[in-house]
C-alpha positions as CSV (number, residue, x, y, z in Angstrom):
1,X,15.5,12.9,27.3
2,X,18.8,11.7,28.0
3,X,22.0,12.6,26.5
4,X,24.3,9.6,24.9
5,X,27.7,9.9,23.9
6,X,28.4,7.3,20.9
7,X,31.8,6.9,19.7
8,X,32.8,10.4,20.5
9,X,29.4,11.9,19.2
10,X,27.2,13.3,21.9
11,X,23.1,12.6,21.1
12,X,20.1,13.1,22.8
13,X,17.8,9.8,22.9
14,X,14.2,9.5,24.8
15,X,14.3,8.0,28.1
16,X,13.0,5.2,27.1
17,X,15.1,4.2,24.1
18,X,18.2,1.5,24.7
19,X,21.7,1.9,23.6
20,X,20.8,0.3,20.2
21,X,18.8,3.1,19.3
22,X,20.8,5.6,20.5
23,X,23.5,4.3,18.4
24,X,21.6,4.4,14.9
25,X,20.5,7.9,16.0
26,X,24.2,8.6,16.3
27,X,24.7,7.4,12.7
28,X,26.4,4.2,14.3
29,X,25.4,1.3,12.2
30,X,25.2,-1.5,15.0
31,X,24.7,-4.8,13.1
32,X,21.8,-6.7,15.0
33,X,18.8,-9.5,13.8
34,X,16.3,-9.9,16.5
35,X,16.0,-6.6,17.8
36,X,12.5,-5.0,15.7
37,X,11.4,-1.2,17.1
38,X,7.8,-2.9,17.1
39,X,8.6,-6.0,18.7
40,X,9.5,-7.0,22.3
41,X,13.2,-7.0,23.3
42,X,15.0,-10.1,23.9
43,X,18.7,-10.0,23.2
44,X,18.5,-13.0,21.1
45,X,20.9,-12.9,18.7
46,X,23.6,-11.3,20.9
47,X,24.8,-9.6,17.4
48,X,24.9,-5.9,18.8
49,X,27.5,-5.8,21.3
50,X,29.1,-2.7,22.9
51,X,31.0,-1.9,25.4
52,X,29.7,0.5,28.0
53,X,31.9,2.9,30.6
54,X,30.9,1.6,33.7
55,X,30.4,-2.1,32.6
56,X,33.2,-4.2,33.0
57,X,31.6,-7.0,30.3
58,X,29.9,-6.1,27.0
59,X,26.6,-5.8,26.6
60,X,23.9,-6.6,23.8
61,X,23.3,-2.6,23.7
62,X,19.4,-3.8,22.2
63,X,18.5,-4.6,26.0
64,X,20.2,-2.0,27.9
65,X,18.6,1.1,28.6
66,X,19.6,4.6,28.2
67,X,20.6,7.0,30.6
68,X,21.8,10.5,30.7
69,X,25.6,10.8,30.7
70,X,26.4,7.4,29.3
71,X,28.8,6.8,27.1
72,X,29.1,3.9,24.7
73,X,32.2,2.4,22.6
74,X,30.4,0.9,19.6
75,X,33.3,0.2,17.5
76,X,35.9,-0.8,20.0
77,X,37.9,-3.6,19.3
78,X,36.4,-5.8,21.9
79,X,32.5,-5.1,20.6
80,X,34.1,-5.5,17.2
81,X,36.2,-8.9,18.1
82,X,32.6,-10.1,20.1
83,X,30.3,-9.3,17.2
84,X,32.8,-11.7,14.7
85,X,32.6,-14.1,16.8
86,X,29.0,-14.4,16.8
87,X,28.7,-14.0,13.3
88,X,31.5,-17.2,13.1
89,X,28.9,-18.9,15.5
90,X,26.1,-18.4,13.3
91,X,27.9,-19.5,10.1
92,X,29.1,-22.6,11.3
93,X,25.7,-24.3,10.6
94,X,23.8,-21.7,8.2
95,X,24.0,-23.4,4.7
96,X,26.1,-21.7,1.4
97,X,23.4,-21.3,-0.8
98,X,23.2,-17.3,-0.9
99,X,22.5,-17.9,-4.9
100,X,19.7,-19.9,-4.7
101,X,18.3,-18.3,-1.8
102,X,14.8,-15.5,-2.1
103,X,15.9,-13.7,0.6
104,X,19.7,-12.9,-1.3
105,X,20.3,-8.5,-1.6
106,X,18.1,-7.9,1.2
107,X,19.5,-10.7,3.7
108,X,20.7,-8.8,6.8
109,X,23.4,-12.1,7.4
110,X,24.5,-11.2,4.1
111,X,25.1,-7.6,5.2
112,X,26.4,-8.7,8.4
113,X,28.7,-11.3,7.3
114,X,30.4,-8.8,4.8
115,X,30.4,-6.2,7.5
116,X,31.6,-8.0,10.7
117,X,32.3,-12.1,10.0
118,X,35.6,-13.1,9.1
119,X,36.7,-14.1,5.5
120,X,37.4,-17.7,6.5
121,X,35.8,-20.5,8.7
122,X,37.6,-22.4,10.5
123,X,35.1,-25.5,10.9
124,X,35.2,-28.6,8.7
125,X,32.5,-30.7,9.9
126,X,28.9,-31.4,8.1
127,X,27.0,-28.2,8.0
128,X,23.4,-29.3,10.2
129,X,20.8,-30.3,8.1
130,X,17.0,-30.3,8.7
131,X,14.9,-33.3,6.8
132,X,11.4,-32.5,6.5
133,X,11.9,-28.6,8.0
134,X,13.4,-27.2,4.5
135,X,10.9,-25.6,1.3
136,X,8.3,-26.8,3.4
137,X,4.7,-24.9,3.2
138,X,3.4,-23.7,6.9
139,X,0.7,-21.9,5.6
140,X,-0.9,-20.5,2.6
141,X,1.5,-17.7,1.4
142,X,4.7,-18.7,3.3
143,X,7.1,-21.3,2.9
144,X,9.7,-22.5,5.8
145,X,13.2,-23.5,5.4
146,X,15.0,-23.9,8.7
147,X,18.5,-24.5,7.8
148,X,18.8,-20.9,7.2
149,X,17.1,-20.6,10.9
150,X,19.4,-18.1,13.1
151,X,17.0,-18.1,15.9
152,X,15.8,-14.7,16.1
153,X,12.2,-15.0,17.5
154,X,11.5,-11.8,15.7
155,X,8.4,-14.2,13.3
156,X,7.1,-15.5,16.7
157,X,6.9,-12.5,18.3
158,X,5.0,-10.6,15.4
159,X,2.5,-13.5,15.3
160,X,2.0,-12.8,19.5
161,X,2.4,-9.2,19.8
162,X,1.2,-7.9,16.5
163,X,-1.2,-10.4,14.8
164,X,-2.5,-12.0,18.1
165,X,-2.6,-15.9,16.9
166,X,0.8,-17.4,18.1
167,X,1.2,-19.4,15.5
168,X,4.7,-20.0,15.9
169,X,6.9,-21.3,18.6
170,X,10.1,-22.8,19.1
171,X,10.3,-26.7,18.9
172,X,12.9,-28.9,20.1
173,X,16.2,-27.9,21.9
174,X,19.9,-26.8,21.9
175,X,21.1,-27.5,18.7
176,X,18.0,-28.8,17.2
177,X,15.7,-25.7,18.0
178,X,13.7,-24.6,15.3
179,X,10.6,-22.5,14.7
180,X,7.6,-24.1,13.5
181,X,4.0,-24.1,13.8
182,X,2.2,-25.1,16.7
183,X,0.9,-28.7,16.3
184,X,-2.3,-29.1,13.9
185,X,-1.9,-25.8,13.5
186,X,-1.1,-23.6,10.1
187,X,0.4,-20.2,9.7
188,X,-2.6,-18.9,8.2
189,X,-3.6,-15.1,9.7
190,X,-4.8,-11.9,8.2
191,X,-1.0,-10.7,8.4
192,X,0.9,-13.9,7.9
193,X,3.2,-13.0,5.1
194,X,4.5,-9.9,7.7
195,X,6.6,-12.6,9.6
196,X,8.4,-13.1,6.1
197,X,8.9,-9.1,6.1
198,X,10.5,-9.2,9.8
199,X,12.5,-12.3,9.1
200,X,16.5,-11.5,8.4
201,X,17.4,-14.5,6.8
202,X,15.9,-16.7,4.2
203,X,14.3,-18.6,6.3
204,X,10.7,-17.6,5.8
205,X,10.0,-16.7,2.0
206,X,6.4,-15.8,0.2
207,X,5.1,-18.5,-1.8
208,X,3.7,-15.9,-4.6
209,X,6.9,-14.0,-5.2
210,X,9.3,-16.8,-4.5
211,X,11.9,-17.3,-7.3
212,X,10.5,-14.3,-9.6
213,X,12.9,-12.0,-9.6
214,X,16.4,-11.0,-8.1
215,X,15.6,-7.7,-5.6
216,X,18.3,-6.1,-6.4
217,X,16.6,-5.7,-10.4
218,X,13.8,-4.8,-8.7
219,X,12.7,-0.9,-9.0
220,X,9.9,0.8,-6.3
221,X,7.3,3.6,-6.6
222,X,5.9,5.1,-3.2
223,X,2.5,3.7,-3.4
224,X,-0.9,3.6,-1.7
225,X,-2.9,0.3,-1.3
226,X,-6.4,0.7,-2.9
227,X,-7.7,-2.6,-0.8
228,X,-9.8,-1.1,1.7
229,X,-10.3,2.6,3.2
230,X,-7.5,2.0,5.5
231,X,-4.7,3.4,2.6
232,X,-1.8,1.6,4.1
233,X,1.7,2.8,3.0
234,X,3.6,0.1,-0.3
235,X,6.1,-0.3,-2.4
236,X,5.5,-1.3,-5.6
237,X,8.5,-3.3,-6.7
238,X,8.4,-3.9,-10.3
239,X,11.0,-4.5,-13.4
240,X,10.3,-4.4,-17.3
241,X,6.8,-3.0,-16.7
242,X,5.6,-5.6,-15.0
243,X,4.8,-5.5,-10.8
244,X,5.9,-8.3,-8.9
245,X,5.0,-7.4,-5.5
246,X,4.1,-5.4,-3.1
247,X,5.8,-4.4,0.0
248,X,4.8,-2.3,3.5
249,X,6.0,1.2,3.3
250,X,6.6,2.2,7.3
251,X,4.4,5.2,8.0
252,X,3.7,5.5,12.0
253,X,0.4,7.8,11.3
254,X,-0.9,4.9,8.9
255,X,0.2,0.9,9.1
256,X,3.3,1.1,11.0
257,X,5.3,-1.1,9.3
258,X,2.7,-3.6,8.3
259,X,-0.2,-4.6,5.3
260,X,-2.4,-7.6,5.5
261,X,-2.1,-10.4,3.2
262,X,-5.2,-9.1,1.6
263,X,-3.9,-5.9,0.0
264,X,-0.1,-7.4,-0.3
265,X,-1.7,-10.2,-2.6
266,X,-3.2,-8.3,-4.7
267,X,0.1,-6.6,-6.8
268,X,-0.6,-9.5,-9.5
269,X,-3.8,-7.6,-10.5
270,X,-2.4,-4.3,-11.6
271,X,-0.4,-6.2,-14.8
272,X,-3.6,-7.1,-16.3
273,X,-4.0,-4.9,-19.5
274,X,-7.2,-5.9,-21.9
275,X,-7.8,-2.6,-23.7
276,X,-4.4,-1.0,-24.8
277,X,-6.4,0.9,-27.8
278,X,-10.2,3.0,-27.1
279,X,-13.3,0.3,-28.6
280,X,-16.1,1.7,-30.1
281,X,-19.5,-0.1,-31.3
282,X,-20.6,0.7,-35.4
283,X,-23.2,-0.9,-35.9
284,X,-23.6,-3.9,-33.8
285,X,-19.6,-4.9,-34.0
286,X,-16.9,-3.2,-31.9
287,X,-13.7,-2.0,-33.7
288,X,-10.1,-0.2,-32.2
289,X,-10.0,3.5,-33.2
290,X,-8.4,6.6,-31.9
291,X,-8.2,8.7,-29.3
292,X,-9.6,11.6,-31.4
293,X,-12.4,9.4,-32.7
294,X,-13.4,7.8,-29.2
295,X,-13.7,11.5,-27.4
296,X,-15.1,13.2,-30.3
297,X,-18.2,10.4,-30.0
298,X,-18.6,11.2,-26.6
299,X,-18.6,14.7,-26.6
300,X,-21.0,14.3,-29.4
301,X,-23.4,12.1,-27.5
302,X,-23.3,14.5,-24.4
303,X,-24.0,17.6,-26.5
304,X,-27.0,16.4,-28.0
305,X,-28.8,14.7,-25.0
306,X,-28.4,18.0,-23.3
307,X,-29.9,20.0,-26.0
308,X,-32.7,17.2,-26.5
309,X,-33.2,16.3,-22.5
310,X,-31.3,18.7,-20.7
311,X,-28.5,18.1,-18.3
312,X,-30.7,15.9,-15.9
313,X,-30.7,13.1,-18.6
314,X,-26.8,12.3,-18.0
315,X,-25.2,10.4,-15.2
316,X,-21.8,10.4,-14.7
317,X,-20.7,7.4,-12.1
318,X,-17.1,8.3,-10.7
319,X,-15.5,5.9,-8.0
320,X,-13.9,5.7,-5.0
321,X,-11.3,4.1,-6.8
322,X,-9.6,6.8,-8.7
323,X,-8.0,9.8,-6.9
324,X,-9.3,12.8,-5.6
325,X,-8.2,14.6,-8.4
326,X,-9.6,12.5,-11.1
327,X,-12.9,12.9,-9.3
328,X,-12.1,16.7,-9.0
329,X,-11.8,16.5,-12.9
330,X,-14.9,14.5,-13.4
331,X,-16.6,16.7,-11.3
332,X,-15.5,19.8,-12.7
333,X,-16.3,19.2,-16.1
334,X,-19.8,17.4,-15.9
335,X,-21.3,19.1,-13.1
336,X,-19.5,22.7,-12.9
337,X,-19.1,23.6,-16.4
338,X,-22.0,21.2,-18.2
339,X,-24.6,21.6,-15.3
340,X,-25.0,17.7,-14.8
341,X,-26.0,16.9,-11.9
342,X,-26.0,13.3,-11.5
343,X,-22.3,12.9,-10.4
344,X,-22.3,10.3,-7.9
345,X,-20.5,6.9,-6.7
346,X,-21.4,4.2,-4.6
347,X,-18.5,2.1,-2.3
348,X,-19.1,-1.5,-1.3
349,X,-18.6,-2.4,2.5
350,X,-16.2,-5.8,2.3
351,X,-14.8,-7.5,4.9
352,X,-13.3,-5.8,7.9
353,X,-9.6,-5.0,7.5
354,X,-7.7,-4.2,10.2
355,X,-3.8,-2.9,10.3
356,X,-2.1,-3.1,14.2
357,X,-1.0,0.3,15.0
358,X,-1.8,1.2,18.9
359,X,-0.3,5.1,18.0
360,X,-2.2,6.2,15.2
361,X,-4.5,8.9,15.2
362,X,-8.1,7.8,15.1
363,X,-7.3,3.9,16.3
364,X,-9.8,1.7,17.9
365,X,-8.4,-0.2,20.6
366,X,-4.8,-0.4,19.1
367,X,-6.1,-1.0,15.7
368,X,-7.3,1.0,12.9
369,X,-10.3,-0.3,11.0
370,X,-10.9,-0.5,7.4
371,X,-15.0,-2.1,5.9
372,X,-15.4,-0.4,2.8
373,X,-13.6,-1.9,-0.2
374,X,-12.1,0.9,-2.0
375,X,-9.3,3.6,-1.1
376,X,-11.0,7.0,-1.3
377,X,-14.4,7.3,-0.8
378,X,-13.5,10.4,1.4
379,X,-11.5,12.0,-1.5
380,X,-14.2,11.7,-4.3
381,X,-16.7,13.0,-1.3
382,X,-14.1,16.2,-0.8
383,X,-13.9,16.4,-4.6
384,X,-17.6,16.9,-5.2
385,X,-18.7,13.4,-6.3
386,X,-22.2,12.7,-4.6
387,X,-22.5,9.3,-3.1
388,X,-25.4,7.4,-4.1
389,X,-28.5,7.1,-1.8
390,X,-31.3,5.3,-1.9
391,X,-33.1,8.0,-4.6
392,X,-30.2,8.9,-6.6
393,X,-30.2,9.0,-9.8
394,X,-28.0,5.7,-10.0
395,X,-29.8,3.6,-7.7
396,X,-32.9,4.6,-10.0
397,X,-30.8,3.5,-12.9
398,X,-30.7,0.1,-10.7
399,X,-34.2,0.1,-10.0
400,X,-35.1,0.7,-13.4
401,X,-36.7,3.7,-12.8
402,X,-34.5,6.2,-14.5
403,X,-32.7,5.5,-18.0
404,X,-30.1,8.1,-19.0
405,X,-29.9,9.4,-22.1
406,X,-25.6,9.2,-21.5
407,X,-24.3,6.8,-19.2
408,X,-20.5,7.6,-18.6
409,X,-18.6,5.4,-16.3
410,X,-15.2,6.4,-15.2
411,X,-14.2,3.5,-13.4
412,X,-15.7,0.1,-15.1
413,X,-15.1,-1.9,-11.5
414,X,-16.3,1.2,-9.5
415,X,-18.3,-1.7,-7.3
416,X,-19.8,-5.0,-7.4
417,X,-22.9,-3.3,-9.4
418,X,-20.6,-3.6,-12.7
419,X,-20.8,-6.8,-12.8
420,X,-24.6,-7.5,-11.8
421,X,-26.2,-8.8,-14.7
422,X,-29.6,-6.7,-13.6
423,X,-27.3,-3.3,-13.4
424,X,-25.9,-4.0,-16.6
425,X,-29.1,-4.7,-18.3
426,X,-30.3,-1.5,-17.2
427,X,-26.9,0.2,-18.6
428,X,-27.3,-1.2,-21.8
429,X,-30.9,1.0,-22.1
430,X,-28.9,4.0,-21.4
431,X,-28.9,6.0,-24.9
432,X,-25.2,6.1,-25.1
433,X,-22.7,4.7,-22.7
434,X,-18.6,5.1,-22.5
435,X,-16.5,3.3,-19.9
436,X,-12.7,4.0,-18.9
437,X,-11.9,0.4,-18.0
438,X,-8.5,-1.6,-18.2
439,X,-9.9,-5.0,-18.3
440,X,-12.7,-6.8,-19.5
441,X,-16.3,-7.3,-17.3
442,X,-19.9,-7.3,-18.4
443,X,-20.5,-3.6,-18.4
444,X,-17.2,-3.2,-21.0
445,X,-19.6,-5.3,-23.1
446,X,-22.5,-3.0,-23.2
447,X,-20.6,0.1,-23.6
448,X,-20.3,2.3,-27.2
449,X,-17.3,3.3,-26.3
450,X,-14.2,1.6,-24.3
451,X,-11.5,4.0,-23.0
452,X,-8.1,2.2,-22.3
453,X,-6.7,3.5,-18.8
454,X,-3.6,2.5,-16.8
455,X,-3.6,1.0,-13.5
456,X,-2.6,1.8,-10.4
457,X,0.8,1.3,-11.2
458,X,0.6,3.9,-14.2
459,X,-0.6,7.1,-12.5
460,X,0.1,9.2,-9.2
461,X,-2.5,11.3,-7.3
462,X,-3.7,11.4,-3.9
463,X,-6.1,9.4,-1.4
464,X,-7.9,10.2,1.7
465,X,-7.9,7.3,4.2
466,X,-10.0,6.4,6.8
467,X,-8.7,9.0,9.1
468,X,-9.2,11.9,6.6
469,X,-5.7,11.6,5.8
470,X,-4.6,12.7,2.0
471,X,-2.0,10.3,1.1
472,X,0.0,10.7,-2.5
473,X,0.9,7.7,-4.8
474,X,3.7,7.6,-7.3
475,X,3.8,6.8,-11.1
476,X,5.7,3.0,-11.2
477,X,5.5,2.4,-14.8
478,X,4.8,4.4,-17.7
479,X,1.4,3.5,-19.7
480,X,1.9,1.9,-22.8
481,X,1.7,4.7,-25.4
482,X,-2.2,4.5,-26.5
483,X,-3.2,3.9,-23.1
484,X,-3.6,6.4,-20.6
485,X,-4.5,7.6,-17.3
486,X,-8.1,8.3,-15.9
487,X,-6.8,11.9,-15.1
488,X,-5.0,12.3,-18.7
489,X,-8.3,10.8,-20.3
490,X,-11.0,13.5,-18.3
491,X,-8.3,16.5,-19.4
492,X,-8.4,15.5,-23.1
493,X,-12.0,15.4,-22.6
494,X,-12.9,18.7,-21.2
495,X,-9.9,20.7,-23.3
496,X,-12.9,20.0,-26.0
497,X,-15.4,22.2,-24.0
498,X,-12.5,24.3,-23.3
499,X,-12.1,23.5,-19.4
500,X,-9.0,21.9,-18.7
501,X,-5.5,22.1,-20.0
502,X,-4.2,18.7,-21.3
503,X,-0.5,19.7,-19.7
504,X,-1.5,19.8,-16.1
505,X,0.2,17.4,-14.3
506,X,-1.2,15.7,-11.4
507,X,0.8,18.3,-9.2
508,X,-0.9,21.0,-11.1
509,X,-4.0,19.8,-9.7
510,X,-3.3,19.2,-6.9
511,X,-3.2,23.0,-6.1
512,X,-5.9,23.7,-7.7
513,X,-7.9,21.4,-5.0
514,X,-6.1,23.5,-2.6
515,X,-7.7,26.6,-3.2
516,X,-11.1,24.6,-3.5
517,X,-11.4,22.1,-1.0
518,X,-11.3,22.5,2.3
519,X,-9.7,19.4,3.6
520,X,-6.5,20.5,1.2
521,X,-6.1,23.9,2.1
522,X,-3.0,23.3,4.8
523,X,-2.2,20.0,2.7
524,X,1.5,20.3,1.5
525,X,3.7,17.9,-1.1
526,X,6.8,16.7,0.5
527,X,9.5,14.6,-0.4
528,X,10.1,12.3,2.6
529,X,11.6,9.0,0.4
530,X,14.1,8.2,2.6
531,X,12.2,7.8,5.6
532,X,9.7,6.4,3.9
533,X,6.3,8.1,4.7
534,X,3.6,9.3,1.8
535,X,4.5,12.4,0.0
536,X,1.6,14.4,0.8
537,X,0.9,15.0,4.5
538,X,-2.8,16.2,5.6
539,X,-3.4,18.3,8.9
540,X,-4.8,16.1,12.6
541,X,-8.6,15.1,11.6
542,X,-11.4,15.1,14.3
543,X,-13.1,12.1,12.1
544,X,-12.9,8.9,14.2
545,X,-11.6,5.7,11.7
546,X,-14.4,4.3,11.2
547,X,-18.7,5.0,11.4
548,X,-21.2,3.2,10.1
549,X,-22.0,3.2,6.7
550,X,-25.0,5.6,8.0
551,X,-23.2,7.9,9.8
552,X,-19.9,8.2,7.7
553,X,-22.3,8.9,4.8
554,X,-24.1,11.6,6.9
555,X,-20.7,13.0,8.2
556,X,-19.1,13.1,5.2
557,X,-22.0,14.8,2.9
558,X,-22.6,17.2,5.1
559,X,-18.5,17.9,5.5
560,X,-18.5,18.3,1.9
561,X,-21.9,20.5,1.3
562,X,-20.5,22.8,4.3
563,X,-16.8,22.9,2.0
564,X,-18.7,24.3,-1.0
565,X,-21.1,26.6,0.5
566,X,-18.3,28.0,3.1
């Protein structure tokens, strides 16, 4: 460790750090664009200037190393006379159009310019135009405007450090240098819209949120992706109860300060809303009713196919969808205090994701790994929830071996097998079957009874990632007022066999799986909002990322039996 002195404020800074970063852990705020704490350093922009004892010129402090005993002049009036002139430099060229510009409120020129430019130009000439480089597609989810260019290599170097595929390069020279895509080639990998993240300017936008909304009306929850097992760390940005995106959250345990395109694309889904009041089937038609009415039907059905066919005859499907404390409820009530027990999910494996993060615990080879398609298989595992095998009572459902007398589905896209026309078939044998679902698919159709829950979006709880990791989500919008959440939905229900109390908020039950799973025990909520990590932090796991389907089952069943015996 080395000791920095910063203005006047003495800081200690690891020996490998540079004077930039020494500087913001000073408090210093040392305006700079190409310098990323993932990316390489290259003094690009030669926007953080400083002067250094010793140094008889100023340096770009992003490319000069720390060492014990220096001492830097950040806001002398030589670093602060070098760093206008710079900004004047990159002005003379960039175009005025801050109000019809995507990137406008979180545009670090903007900030800069306010900061350290100067309030007039004093050039006259045409600003530099690029014909055939501007609003121009290089890929599938970015679009390319190089008039607002600066230069900062920061999107090339994510596409050859981080994602791997060099897309990008620098074309042409002096004055005319712009980035662009290799030729015949299109900006089109797993992580593409990233290099719109990491850009400073406007210069690379996202076709699916360009022109949507103003950031600076935006709002954000702390949020966890549900695209794959990895749980990577979002924002969901969102105004007038509707979500317009979502962003990477930096967590250095998790995705670094990364999501693929996969997950990002995917904030469109949670405004989808089909049921807003419960459905229930009289007679062959389906009708709206009330909460009251829906649960009391359901609590009726269950009732009487355990006095006719005993506990046995029920199967309760939860998912690895909804969080470990809705399957902690789900458990609770069917297999705990009704002595079901066929309480099970299945997860489908998807395709492999993978997030870039070389110092996360659990990576393989400087990645961490993500097949199954859902968020928290592990969680519903922890919380009691059997996954399905091959002679469960819900792949004999599948087979047609086994037809419940109560089917109750608490997620209606818990997997692919909601929407197979044989599964479905099957379901609709089952004596009596209710659904929590939020839109419309062929097992909504079947059901006697619809229960209208929120999205993502809607409700807060906790995941467990790949790594065994508990991870807490926020509330971004409140529910419409009929609808509500999964958790809300399973309290209401058990309150009528007198299990749960409908006031317990998601906090509330999160203690209780404290005292009752083991993987909670040391877990603690915390409020970390400014530095951005999840709000729930879980102790070191020995779990590798990823197994096999095989051996992740077998690990984590027999994790889970051990929990409840121990």
């Amino acid at each position: 460790m080395a000791k920095v002195t910063v203005d006047g404020r003495e800081v200690v800074v690891p020996d490998n750090g540079n004077v930039l970063e020494a500087c913001r852990i000073a408090g210093v705020d040392v305006p700079h664009f190409c310098y990323h704490p993932r990316l390489s350093i290259v003094g690009q922009c030669r926007m953080c200037m400083v002067e250094i004892e010793g140094m008889p010129k100023i340096q770009a402090s992003c490319t000069v190393p720390v060492r014990d005993g220096m001492v830097v002049s950040a806001s002398s009036e030589k670093a602060l006379a070098a760093r206008n002139a710079t900004m004047e430099f990159l002005l003379i060229n960039h175009p005025l159009d801050c109000p019809i510009c995507d990137q406008a409120g979180e545009c670090k020129l903007q900030d800069n310019a306010f900061a350290a430019g100067l309030p007039v130009s004093r050039t006259s000439e045409p600003r530099r135009q690029y014909p055939g480089y501007d609003r121009t597609g290089i890929g599938p989810h970015v679009i390319a405007d190089m008039t607002r260019c600066i230069q900062c290599t920061r999107c090339i170097r994510f596409c050859a450090e981080i994602a791997g595929t060099g897309e990008l390069t620098f074309i042409e020279r002096g004055g005319h240098t712009i980035v662009w895509t290799h030729e015949g080639k299109v900006l089109d990998n797993e992580w593409s819209a990233c290099t719109a993240d990491v850009c400073p300017v406007g210069a690379l936008t996202t076709k699916d949120f360009r022109f949507r909304k103003r950031v600076w009306w935006l709002d954000k929850a702390r949020s966890v992706c549900t695209g794959c097992e990895i749980g990577c760390n979002i924002s969901i940005e969102h105004r007038d109860r509707q979500v317009f995106r979502f962003l990477p959250r930096p967590n250095p345990d998790v995705n670094d300060y990364w999501m693929c395109d996969y997950g990002r694309f995917r904030a469109e889904e949670l405004n989808a809303q089909d049921f807003t009041r419960p459905v229930v089937k009289d007679g062959g038609s389906t009708k709206e009713t009330n909460w009251g009415d829906a649960l009391e039907r359901i609590q009726k059905a269950v009732d009487e196919a355990i006095k006719a066919k005993g506990a046995a005859s029920i199967l309760v499907i939860g998912s690895a969808n909804l969080s470990t404390e809705e399957n902690y409820l789900l458990n609770s009530l069917f297999r705990t205090r009704l002595g079901v027990p066929n309480v099970e999910f299945v997860v489908d494996n998807g395709a492999l994701r993978r997030i870039k993060n070389p110092k996360a615990e659990g990576n393989q080879e400087g990645w961490l790994k993500g097949l199954e398609s859902a968020p928290n298989s592990r969680g519903a595992v922890a919380a009691g929830v059997t996954r399905a095998l091959s002679d469960s009572a819900l792949e004999k459902l599948s087979s047609g071996k086994f037809t419940p007398a109560v089917l109750y589905v608490a997620d209606a896209a818990f997997a692919k097998k909601a929407s197979d026309p044989a599964f479905v078939q099957a379901a609709r044998k089952a004596g009596f079957v209710a659904v929590h679902a939020r839109t419309k698919n062929a097992l909504t159709e079947v059901a006697d009874v619809v229960l209208p829950v929120a999205s993502l979006s809607g409700k807060e709880g906790t995941f467990v990632n790949s790594q065994r990791r508990i991870q807490a989500f926020s509330i971004a919008i409140v529910p419409p007022p009929v609808v509500r959440t999964d958790m809300e939905v399973l309290l209401h229900l058990g309150k009528r066999w007198g299990v749960f109390d409908t006031r317990w908020t998601a906090g509330d039950v999160f203690e209780l799986l404290k005292k009752e799973i083991p993987l909670y025990a040391d877990a603690e909520r915390e409020s970390r909002a400014v530095a951005g990590y999840p709000a729930v932090i879980s102790p070191a796991s020995a779990y590798d990322s990823i197994f096999s389907p095989e051996e992740a089952e077998a690990k984590l069943i027999a994790a889970a039996a051990e929990g409840r015996n121990g």
